[in-house]
N, C-alpha and C positions, 0 to 999 in steps of 0.2 A: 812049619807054620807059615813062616814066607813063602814059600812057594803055594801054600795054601789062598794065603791073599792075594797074589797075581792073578790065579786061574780065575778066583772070584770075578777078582778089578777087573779083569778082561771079559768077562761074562758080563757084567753090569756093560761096560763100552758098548761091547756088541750090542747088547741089550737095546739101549740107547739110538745107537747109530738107525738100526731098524726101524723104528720108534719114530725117528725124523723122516726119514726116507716114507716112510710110509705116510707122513702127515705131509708134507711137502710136495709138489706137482711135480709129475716127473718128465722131463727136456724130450721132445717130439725124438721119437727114433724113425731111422729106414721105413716109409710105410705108411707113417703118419705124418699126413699133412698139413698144416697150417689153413684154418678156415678163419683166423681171426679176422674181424670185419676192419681194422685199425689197418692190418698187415696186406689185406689182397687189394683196400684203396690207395695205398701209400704205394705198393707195387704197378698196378695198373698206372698212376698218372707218373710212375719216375719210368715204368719202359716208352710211353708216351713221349716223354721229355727227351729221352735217352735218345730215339731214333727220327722224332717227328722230321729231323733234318736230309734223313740221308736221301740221297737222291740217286743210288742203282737201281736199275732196271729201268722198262717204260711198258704205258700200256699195251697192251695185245694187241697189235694192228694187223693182223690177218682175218680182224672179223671189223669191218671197218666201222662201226657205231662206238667199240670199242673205244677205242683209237681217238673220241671226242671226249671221253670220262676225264676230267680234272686231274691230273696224275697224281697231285698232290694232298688230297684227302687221305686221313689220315684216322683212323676209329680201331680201340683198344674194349675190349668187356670181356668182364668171369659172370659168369651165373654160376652158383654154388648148385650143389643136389638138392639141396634144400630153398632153390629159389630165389637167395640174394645175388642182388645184380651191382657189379663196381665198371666204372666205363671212363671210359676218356675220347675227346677227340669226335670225329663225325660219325658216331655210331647209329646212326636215325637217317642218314644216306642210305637211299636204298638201291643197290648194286645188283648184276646179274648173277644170280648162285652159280651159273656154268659146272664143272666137273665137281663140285661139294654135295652136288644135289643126288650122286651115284650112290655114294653109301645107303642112304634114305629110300633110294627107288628099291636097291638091291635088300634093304631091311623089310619092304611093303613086299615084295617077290616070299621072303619067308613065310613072314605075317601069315601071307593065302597058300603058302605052295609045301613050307618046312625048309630047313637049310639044307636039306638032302638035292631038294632040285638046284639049288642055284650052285652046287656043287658038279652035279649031273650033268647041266644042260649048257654051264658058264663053265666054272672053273674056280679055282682061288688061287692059280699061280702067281707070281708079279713076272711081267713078262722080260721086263730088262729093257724095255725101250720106250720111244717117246711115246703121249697118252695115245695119238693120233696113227702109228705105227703102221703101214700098211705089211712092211717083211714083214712083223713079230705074226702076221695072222699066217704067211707063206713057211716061215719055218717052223714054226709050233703045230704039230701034228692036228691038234683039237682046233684051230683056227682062234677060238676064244678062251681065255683062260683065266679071265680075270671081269669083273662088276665095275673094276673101278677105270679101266683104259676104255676107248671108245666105243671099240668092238664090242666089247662082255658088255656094255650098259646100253649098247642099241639089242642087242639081244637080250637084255632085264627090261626094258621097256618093252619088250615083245612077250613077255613073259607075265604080263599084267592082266589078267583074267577079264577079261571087255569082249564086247561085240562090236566097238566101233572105237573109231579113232577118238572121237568126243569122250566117250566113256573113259576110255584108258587115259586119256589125259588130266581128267576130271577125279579120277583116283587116287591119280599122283599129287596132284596140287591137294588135294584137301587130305591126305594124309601130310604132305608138310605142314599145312594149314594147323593140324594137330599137334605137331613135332612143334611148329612155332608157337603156338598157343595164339596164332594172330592171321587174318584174313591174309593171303600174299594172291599177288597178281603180278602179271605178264608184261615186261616191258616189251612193248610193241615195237619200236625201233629196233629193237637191239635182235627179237623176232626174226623179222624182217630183213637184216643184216646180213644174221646170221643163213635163214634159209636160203638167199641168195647166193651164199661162198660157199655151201657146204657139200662142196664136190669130191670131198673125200670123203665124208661120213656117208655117203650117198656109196661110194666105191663099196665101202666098209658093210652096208646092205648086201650091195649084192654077194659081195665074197662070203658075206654070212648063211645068207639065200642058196648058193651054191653048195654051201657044204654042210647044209640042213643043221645050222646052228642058229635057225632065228624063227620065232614061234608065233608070227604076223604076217602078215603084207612084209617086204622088207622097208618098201620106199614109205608105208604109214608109219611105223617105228621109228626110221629115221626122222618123221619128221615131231613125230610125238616126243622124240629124247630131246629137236631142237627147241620145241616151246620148253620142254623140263627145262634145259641147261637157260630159259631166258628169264623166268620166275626173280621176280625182284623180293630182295630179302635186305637187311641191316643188317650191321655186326651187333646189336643189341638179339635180335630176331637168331640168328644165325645161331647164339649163344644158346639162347633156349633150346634149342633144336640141339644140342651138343650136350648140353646137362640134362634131358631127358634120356640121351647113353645113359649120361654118368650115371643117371637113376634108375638104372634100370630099368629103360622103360616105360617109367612113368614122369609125366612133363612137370616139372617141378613146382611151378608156378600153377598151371592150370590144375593139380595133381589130377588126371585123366593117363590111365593107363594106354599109352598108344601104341607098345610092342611089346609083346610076349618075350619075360625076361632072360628064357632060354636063347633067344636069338641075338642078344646084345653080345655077348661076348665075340660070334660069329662075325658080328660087323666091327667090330672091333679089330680082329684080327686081319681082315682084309686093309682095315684103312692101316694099321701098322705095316703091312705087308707092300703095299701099293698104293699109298693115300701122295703120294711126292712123288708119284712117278717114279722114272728112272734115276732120281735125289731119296730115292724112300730106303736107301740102306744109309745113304749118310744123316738123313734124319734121325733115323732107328739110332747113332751113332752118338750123336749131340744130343738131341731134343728127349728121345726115348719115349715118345706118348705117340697113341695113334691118332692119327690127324687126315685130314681129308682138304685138298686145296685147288684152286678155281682160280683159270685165266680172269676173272671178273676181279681178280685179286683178293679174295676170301680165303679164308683160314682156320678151319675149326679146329681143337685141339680137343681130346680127353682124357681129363685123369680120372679113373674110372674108381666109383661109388662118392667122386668129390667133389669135380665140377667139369665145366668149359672154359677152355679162353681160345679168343678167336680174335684174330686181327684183319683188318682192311685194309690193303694200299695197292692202287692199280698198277704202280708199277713193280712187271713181274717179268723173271731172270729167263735165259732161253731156256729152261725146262716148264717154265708155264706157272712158274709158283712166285708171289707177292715175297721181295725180297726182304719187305719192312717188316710185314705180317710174320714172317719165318723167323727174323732174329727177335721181336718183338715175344712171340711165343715159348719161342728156344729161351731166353734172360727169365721169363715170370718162373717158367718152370724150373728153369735152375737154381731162385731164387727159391722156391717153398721144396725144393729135394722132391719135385715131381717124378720124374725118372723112374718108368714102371721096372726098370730094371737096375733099380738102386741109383741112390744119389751119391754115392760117393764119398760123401760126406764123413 
């Protein structure tokens, strides 16, 4: 008869215990993210506080307009998939997208062409060296192997379905124009600057030109990626453009479908693969999200179906990446268990 009553008593517990668990909210696991609106404002303004001082790196001065950017601006923003935006710092500064704007041209190449071409005619290797590389085109057989280093994104601007240079340029810009949900325009100095020193990306044409890896003019491409790389964008702006990833696709805010969701995962994988350059395995390492980052000192990040966080700060490390932006990104995510390859936790 006692042992009768145990298995009962232990039946009602369990019974019980269930019962709670099941009325009770259950603690965020591996996966699940944190979109609390309390939790990504309190985050944003404490990475903010956390790094607003440091002072490694400095701006890019091989492109000399650079070189005159305030080094000390400092802008933090999430736009969730769903559209909310939390921010800190000079996020309405509007900076030069430079090498952030490659994922996006390389996502507008699928859009018209499928990811089969930009596999095809580019590549999705990471090449192992700087963005600007001229060996990685000498020792890699295919010349170009990647969207997101020089080479492969003068050859994705080439690859932009136009009959003139206006045209293809005018494709690009109003397809971010979409991605941001927001008119952007050319800062003309920076233009200017830029197409004066760009005597390597110029090399980078013809070597393309030579080994019938560029699908233009070489020297109109070259110069159509350098108005791309001069598009002035905010890290508010920038964000949107990052959470339209997250959304597959579609701009969170604006909700206008701007890329076919089959090709999100595809630019994804390249900016995880090659979005940090030759820093893109220690990224993968620390941070775990695919990200995409720009001498202009821009920083997109994505954690994908949840949001963006993107950081500004001009001064960037000799691999070319915003020192402040990178730890600033690397702490949020660490802090919500972002890490597409588990948090660890």
């Amino acid at each position: 008869m006692a042992q009768g009553s145990n298995c009962n008593r232990t039946a009602m517990l369990m019974t019980l215990a269930v019962a709670l668990l099941m009325a009770a909210p259950l603690p965020a696991t591996a996966g699940e993210i944190s979109t609390d609106p309390a939790t990504l404002k309190r985050l944003v303004q404490e990475a903010y506080n956390k790094f607003k001082d440091l002072k490694e790196g400095k701006p890019a001065d091989y492109i000399p307009e650079l070189a005159k950017v305030p080094p000390d601006l400092f802008g933090v923003a999430i736009v969730t998939a769903k559209g909310e935006t939390y921010t800190a710092g000079d996020v309405d500064y509007a900076f030069t997208i430079q090498s952030v704007s490659k994922p996006f041209t390389a996502a507008l190449v699928m859009q018209e062409q499928g990811a089969q071409a930009v596999m095809d005619k580019i590549g999705v290797e990471p090449t192992g060296q700087k963005f600007n590389s001229i060996l990685a085109t000498q020792i890699i057989p295919q010349v170009s192997v990647n969207p997101l280093v020089n080479s492969g994104a003068i050859a994705a601007v080439s690859m932009v379905r136009a009959k003139s240079a206006g045209e293809r340029f005018n494709k690009i810009l109003e397809f971010d124009d979409r991605l941001a949900g927001a008119k952007l325009t050319v800062i003309e100095d920076v233009y200017k600057s830029e197409a004066a020193t760009n005597q390597r990306n110029r090399a980078h044409g013809y070597i393309l030109f030579a080994s019938d890896r560029i699908y233009s003019d070489p020297m109109e491409a070259v110069d159509v990626y350098t108005r791309q790389c001069s598009i002035g964008v905010t890290a508010r702006q920038l964000a949107v453009m990052g959470a339209t990833l997250a959304d597959d696709g579609v701009n969170p805010v604006t909700k206008e479908r701007v890329l076919d969701a089959r090709y999100v995962p595809k630019v994804l994988a390249i900016m995880m693969m090659a979005g940090f350059y030759n820093e893109s395995g220690a990224w993968a390492y620390t941070a775990g999200l695919p990200a995409k980052t720009g001498v202009g000192g821009g920083i997109v990040a994505v954690v994908p179906g949840t949001m963006a966080i993107v950081g500004f700060s001009p001064r960037v490390n000799d691999a070319g990446n915003s020192v402040r932006a990178a730890k600033t990104i690397e702490y949020i995510a660490d802090q919500l268990g972002a890490n597409v390859f588990g948090s660890g936790r």
